[in-house]
C-alpha angles and dihedrals in degrees: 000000000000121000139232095264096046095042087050095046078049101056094045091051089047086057097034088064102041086050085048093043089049097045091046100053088038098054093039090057096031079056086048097049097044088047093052096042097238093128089062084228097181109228099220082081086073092062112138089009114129086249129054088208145041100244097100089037100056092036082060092046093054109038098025104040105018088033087059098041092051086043086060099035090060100040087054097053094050090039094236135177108268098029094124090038084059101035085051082053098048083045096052090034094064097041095057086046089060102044088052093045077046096060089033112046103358144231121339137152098254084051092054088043095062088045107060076049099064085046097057092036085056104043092044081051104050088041089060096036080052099042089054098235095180077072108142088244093040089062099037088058099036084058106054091051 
């Protein structure tokens, strides 16, 4: 039988990589999109920005941001070395993105939608990283699952 406090380190690594995972294949095509001009994004938002285009911004958007959350995605589902390190990373990378898009364009709801998502992709990350969860019990019974 497993117990509370596996069950519980289960259920936020199971959303914490489907949070990663999201955030990951979101930001990859929204990159995309934005790259390629098929959002229709006006420029004149970008008055006063460091760029007159979206092209850094979307480069940043997809390997930064969506290369991160993939990263993390994948190390979590194998149960790698390193999956909270870069789960800790997408989290902080989208959160940066925003506050940046936040100075530079302004709110919006998408904005306020990633980033609820770094949040959560942080605070699941920091719970597991504090709970221990590479405990010799923790990944006994994380392995048998």
């Amino acid at each position: 039988m497993v117990s509370e406090t596996v069950a519980g380190r289960r259920v936020a690594r199971i959303g914490l990589t489907i949070f990663a995972g999201f955030l990951g294949v979101t930001a990859v095509l929204g990159g995309a999109a934005l790259l390629f001009g098929w959002l229709g994004v006006p420029t004149d938002l970008l008055v006063g920005a460091p760029f007159g285009s979206y092209t850094i911004p979307a480069l940043l958007l997809i390997v930064l941001v969506g290369g991160s959350g993939l990263l993390a995605t994948a190390l979590l589902l194998r149960r790698s070395a390193g999956d909270l390190a870069a789960s800790g990373v997408a989290g902080l990378a989208i959160l940066s993105f925003e506050a940046v898009e936040l100075v530079v364009i302004g709110f919006s709801w998408l904005l306020a939608l990633y980033v609820a998502i770094g949040f959560a992709i942080l605070i699941l990350t920091a719970g597991l990283w504090v709970a221990g969860r590479d405990d010799p019990q923790t990944r006994r019974a994380l392995a048998a699952e």
